[in-house]
C-alpha positions in Angstrom: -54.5 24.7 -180.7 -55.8 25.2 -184.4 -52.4 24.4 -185.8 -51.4 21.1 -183.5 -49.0 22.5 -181.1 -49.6 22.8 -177.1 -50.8 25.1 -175.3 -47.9 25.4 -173.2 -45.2 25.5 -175.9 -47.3 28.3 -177.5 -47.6 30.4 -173.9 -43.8 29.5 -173.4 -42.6 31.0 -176.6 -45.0 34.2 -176.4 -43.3 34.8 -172.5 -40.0 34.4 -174.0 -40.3 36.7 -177.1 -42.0 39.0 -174.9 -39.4 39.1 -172.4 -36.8 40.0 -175.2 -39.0 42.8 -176.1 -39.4 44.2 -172.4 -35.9 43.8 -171.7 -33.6 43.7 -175.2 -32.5 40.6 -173.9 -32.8 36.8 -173.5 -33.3 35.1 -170.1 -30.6 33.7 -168.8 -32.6 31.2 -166.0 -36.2 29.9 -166.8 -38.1 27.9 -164.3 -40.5 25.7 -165.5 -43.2 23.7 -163.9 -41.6 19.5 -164.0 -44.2 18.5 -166.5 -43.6 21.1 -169.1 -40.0 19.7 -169.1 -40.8 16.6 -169.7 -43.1 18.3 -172.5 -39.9 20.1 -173.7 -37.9 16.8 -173.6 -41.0 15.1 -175.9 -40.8 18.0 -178.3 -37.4 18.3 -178.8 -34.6 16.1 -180.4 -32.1 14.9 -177.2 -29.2 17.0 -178.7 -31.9 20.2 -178.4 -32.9 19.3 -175.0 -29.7 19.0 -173.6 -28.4 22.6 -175.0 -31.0 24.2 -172.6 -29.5 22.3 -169.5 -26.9 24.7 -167.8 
C-alpha cells in the first residue's frame, strides 16, 4: 500500500466501517483467517490485542 500499511489491515477496516454503515452497528463476532491474527497480534500493542479476545 502507498502509505506502508497491509493490505489486509486496510480490507479489514473498510469491512468493518462498512458493516457499521449497513447495519448501525458494530459486529459483535469476526472470524478471521489464523494468519491475519497473527497479523493483528504484530500490529497491535499486547494490551490491544487482548481487548479483541472474548
Amino acid at each position: 500500500m502507498p502509505n506502508g500499511e497491509s493490505k489486509n489491515w486496510i480490507r479489514f477496516l473498510v469491512t468493518l466501517e462498512s458493516f457499521y454503515i449497513l447495519h448501525g452497528k458494530w459486529p459483535t463476532v469476526v472470524h478471521l483467517y489464523p494468519f491475519f491474527i497473527k497479523e493483528l497480534q504484530e500490529k497491535l500493542t499486547g494490551r490491544d490485542f487482548q481487548r479483541l479476545q472474548p
